[in-house]
C-alpha positions as CSV (number, residue, x, y, z in Angstrom):
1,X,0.0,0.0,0.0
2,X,1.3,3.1,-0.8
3,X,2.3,5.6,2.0
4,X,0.8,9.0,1.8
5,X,2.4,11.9,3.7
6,X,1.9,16.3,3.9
7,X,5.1,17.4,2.6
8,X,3.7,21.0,4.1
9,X,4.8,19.8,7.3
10,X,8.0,18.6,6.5
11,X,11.5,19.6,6.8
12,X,13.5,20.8,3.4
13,X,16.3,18.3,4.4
14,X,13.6,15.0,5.1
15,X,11.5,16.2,2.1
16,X,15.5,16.6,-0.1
17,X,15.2,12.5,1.1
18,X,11.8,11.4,0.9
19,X,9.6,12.7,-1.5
20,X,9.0,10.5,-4.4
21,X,10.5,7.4,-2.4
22,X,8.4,6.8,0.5
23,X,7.6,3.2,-1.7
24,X,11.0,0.6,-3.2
25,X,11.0,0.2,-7.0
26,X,11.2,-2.5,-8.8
27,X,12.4,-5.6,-8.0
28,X,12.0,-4.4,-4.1
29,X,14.8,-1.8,-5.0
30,X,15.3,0.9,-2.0
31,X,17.1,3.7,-4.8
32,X,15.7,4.6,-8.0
33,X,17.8,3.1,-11.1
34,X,18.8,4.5,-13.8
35,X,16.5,3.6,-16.4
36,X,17.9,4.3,-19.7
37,X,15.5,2.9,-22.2
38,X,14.8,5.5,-25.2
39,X,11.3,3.4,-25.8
40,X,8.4,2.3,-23.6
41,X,6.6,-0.7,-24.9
42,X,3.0,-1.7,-24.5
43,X,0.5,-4.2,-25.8
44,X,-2.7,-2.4,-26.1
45,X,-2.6,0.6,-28.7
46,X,-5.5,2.3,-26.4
47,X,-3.2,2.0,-23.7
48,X,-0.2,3.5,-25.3
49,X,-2.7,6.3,-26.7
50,X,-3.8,7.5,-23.7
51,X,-0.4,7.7,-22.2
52,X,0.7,9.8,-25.4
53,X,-1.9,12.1,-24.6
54,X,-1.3,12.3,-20.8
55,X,-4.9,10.9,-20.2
56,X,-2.9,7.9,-18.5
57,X,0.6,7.6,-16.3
58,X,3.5,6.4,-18.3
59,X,6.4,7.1,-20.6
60,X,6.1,6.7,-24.3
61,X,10.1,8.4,-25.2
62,X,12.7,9.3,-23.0
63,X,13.2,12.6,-24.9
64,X,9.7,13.6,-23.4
65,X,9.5,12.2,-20.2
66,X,12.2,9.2,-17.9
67,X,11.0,7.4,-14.8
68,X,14.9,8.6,-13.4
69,X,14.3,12.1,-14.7
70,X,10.6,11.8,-13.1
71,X,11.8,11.2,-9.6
72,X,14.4,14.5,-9.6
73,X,11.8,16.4,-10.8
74,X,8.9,15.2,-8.5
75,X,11.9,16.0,-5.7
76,X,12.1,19.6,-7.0
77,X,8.3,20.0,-7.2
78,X,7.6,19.2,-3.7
79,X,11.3,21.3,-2.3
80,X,10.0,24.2,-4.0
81,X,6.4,23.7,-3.0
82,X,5.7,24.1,-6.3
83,X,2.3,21.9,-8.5
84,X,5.1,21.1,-10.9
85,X,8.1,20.8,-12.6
86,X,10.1,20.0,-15.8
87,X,14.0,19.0,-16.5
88,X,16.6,20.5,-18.7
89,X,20.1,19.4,-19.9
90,X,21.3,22.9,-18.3
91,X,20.4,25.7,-16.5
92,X,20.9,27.7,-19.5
93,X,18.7,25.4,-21.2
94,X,15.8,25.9,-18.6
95,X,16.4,29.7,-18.6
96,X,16.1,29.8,-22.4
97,X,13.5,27.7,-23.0
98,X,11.5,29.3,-20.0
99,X,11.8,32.8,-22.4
100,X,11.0,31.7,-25.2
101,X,8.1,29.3,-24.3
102,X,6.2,32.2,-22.9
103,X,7.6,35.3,-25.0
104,X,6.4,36.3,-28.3
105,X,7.2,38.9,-30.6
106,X,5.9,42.0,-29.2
107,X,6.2,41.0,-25.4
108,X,8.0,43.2,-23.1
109,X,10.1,41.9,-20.7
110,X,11.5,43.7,-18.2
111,X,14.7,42.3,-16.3
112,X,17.9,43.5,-13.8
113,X,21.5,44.6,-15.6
114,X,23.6,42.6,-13.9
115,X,22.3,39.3,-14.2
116,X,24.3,36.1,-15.3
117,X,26.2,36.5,-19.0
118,X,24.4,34.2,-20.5
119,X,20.6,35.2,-19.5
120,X,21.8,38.8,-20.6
121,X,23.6,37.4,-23.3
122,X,19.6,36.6,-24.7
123,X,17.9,39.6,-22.9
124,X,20.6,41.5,-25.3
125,X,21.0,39.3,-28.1
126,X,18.7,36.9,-28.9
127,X,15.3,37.7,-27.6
128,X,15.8,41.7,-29.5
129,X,16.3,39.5,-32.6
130,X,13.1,38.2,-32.2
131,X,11.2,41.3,-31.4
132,X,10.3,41.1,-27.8
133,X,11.2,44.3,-26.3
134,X,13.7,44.0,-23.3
135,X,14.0,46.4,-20.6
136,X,16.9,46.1,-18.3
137,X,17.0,47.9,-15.0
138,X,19.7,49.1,-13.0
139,X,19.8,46.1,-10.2
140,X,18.6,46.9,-6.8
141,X,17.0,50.5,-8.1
142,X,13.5,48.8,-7.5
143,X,11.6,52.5,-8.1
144,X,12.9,51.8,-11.8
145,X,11.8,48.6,-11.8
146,X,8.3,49.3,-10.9
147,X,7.7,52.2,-12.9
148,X,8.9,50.1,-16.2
149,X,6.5,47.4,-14.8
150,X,3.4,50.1,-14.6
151,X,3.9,50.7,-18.2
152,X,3.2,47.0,-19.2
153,X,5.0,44.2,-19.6
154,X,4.5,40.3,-20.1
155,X,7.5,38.8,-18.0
156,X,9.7,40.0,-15.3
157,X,12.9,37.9,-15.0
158,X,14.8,38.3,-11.7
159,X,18.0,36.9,-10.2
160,X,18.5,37.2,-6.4
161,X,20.9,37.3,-5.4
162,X,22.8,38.2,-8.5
163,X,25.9,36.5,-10.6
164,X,28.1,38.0,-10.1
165,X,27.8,41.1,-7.6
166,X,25.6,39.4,-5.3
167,X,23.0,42.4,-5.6
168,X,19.6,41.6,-3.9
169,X,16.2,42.1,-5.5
170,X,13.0,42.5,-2.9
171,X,11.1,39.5,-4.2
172,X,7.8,40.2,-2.8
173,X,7.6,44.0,-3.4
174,X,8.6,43.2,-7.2
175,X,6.0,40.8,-7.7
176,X,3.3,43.4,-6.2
177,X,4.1,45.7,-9.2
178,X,3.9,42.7,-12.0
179,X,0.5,41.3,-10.7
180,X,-0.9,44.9,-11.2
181,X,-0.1,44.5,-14.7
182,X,-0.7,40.6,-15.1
183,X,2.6,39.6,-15.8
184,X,4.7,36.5,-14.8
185,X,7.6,36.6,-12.8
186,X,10.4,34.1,-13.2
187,X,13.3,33.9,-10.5
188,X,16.5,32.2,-11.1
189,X,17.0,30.9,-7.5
190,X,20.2,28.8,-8.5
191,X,22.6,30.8,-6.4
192,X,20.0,30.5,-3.1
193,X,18.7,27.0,-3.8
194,X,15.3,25.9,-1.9
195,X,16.9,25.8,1.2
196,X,18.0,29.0,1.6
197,X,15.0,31.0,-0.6
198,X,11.8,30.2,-1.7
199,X,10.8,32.6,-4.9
200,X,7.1,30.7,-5.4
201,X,6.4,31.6,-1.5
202,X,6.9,34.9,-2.0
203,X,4.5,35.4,-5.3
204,X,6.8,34.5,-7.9
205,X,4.9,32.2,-10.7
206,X,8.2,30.2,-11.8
207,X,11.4,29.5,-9.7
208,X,14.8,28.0,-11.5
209,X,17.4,26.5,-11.3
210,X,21.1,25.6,-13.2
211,X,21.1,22.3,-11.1
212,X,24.4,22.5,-12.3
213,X,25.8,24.7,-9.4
214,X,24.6,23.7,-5.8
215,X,21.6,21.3,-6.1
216,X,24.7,18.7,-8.0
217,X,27.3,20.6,-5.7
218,X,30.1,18.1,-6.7
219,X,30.5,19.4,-10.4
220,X,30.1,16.0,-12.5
221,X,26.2,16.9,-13.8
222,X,25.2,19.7,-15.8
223,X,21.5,20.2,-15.4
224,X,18.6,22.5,-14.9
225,X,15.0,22.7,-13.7
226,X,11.6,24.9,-13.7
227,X,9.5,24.4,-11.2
228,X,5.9,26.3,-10.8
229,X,2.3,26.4,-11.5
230,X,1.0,23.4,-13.7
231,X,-0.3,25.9,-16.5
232,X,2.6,27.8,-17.0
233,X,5.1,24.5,-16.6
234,X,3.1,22.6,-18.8
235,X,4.0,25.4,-22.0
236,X,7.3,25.4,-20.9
237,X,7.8,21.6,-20.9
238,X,5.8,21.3,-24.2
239,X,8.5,23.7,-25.9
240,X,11.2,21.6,-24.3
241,X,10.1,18.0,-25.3
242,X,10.3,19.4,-29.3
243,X,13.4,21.0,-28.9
244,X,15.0,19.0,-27.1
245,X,17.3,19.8,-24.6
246,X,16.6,16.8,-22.5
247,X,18.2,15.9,-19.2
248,X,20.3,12.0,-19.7
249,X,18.8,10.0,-17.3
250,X,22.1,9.0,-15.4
251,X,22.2,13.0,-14.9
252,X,18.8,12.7,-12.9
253,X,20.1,10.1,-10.9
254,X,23.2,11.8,-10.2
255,X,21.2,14.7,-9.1
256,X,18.5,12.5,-7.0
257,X,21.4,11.3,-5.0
258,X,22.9,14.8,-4.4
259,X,19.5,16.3,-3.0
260,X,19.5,14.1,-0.2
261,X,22.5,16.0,1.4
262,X,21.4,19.5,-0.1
263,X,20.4,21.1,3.6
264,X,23.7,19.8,4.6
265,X,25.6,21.0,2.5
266,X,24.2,24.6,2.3
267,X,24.4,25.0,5.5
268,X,28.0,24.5,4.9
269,X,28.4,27.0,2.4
270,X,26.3,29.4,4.2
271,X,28.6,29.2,7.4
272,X,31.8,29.6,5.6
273,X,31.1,32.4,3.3
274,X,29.7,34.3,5.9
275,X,33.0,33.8,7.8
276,X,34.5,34.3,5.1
277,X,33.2,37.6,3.9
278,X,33.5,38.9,7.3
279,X,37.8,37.7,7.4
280,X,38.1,39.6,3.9
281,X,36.0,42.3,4.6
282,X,38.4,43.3,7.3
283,X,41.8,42.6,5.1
284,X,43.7,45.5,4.5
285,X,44.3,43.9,0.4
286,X,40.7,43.9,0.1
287,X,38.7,46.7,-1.9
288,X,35.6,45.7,-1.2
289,X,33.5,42.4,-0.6
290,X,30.1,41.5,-2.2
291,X,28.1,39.6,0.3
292,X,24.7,40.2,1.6
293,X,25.4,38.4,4.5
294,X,27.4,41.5,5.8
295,X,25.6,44.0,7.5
296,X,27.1,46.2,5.1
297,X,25.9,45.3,1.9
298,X,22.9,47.4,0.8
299,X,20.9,44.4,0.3
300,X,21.7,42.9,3.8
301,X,17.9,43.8,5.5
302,X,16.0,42.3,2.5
303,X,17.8,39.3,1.9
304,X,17.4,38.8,5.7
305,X,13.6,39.3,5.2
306,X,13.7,36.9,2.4
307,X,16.2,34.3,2.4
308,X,17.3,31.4,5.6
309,X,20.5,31.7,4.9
310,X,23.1,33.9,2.7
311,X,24.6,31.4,-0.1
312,X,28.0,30.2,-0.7
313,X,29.0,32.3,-3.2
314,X,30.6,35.9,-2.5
315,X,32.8,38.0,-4.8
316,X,35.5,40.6,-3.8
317,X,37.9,43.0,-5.6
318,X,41.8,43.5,-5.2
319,X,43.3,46.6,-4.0
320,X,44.9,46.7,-7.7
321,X,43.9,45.8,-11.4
322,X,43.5,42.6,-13.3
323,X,47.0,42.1,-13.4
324,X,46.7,41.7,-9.5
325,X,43.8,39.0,-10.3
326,X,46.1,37.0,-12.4
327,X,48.9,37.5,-9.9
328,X,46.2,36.4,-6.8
329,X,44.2,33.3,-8.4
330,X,46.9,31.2,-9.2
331,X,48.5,31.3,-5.5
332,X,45.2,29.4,-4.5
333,X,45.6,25.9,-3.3
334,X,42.4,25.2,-2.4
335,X,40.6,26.6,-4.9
336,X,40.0,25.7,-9.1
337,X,39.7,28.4,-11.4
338,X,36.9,27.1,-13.1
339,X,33.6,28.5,-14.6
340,X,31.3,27.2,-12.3
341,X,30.1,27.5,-9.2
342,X,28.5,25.4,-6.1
343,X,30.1,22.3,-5.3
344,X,31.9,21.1,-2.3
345,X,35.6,22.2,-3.7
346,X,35.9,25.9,-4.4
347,X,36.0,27.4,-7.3
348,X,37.4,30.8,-8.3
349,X,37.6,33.2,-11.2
350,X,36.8,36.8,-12.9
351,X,33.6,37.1,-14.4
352,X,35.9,37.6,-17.8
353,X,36.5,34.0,-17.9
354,X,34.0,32.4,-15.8
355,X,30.1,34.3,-15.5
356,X,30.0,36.5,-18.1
357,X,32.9,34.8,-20.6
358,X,30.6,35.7,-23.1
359,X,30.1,39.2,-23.2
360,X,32.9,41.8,-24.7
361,X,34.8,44.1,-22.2
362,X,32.1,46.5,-23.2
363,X,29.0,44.7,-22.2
364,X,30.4,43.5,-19.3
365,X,30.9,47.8,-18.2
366,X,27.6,48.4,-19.7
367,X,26.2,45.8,-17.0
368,X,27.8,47.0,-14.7
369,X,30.8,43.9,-13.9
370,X,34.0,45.4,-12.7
371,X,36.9,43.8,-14.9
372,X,38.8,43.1,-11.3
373,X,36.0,41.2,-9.5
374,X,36.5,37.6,-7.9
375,X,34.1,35.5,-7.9
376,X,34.4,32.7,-4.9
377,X,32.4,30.1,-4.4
378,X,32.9,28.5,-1.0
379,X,33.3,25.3,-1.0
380,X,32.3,23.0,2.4
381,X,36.4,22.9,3.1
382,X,36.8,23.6,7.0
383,X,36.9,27.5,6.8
384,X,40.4,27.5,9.2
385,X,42.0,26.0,6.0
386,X,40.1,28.3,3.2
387,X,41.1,31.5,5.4
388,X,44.6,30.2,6.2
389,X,45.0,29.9,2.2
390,X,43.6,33.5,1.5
391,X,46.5,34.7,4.2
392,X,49.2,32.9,1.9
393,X,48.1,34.1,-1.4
394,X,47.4,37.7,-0.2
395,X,50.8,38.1,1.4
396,X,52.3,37.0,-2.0
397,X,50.9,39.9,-4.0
């Protein structure tokens, strides 16, 4: 018999477990396999009709739906308190096929500056050569925001906090201004994860992901997912099936075993960034630190208001130029420069080569990303030993 349980009153980290295996599989299995059949056979025509058509649980082709791929997202539907969700093959895949499944020519979106390179590589790019009409707002100026909202608008796109200058976006008060004007707001929440932030809970109509980053956190599955209301999931999964940009199935298992130490590991990364922040913060090397966990940042009392925790991703720049950066990085031993961001190891690197590698010098200014910024993503290393291999590099420049 199968067990039936409210996930309202559950716990991120037992629901991160749980969810979508209170029952074994088959054969009696206690974990999901990895089911990587392309086809699904069946016997009756009716049958296989009517689960063609949705009428009837099943899979007909593993480019449209996986029972491995199933089970991650079922996991991310019921973190993110959401009615569904759908998988991508990246987070750049969900972002991108979230824009253009509900964007048309015409649309106006209206969207934040400094957002990751490749989202404002299509806000820029892509979506103008379409004829959608893209607004971008300096980030954190939320007067601007709402007055570009008031004059209409079919989307807002945010990114709280942001990639790479960890700005902070009031969530709540944004999504008052785009239900006066009936449009949807999509959050990237990759940088906060579920844990730490819950876009849908504070009005938001889609939250996602690059499951890439922190829901994988060990850097060996690229990924991404969407996760909202059924109507508006069901469009954007429709676009995605004929497209095509379809998570593997050994990703989703990957992915389904790294959930179930998610709350462990972000509070991890939320302990040692904040340390962190606060040790460079107070380094006489240090320009300036980017993290809204520091009473300093001018995001600090909103993302307190809005988030559990403060993420394990901060970024800082050098008392010097980029020549200093390329002097700095390397002296690192317990960091990779590497274009990601999220896992247990750290990772380092300037949004030149790593966030917004593909933008020109110019677009990067125009979006406001200093040249000279770090971005540092905190790995769950014990901080004593991150900290102790800041003082080593810092004393070498």
């Amino acid at each position: 018999m199968s067990k039936k349980v409210d996930w309202t009153k559950v716990s991120e980290g037992t629901k991160a477990i749980w969810s979508g295996e209170l029952d074994c599989f088959q054969d009696h299995a206690s974990q999901m396999p990895v089911v990587l059949s392309v086809a699904y056979g069946y016997e009756d025509l009716d049958e296989w009709y009517d689960v063609a058509l949705g009428k009837k649980k099943g899979h007909i082709y593993s480019r449209n739906t996986n029972p491995t791929t199933e089970l991650f997202e079922e996991k991310m539907r019921i973190i993110e308190n959401a009615e569904a969700s759908t998988s991508f093959s990246t987070g750049m895949a969900a972002i991108s096929n979230t824009l253009f499944a509900l964007l048309k020519p015409e649309d106006r979106v209206v969207s934040i500056k400094d957002s990751y390179g490749g989202t404002s590589k299509i806000f820029l790019d892509f979506l103008p050569k379409n004829k959608v009409n893209v607004v971008l707002c300096e980030t954190g100026n939320h007067e601007e925001m709402e007055a570009e909202i008031a004059k209409g608008c079919k989307l807002v796109y945010l990114e709280t906090p942001t990639n790479p200058t960890l700005k902070i976006i009031d969530i709540q008060r944004i999504v008052k201004a785009a239900k006066k004007v009936g449009a949807i707001v999509v959050v990237d929440n990759t940088f906060s994860t579920p844990i730490n932030q819950k876009p849908l809970d504070l009005g938001a109509d889609i939250s996602l992901h690059s499951a890439t980053k922190f829901l994988g956190g060990h850097s060996d599955a690229t990924a991404g997912i969407v996760c909202g209301s059924k109507e508006l999931v069901q469009k954007i999964f429709h676009y995605r099936e004929i497209t095509g940009a379809t998570i593997h199935p050994l990703t989703s298992y990957l992915l389904v075993r790294s959930l179930k130490t998610l709350e462990l590991r972000i509070q991890r990364h939320n302990e040692n960034a904040l340390e962190l922040a606060k040790y460079l913060d107070n380094h006489e090397k240090i320009e300036h630190v980017f993290y809204p966990g520091l009473e300093s940042h001018p995001g600090h009392a909103i993302a307190k208001k809005q988030m559990k925790g403060f993420g394990g991703v901060l970024s800082f720049t050098l008392k010097g130029d980029y020549n200093t950066v390329k002097k700095f990085l390397p002296k690192l031993n317990f960091a990779h420069m590497a274009a990601s961001l999220g896992a247990v190891g750290t990772l380092a690197g300037p949004p030149k080569t790593t966030s917004h590698v593909e933008l020109t010098e110019e677009q990067r200014a125009q979006l406001g990303i200093p040249e000279s910024l770090i971005r540092y993503s905190v790995g769950i290393e014990n901080i004593n030993d991150l900290i102790a291999d800041f003082e080593q590099a810092l004393s070498q420049i």
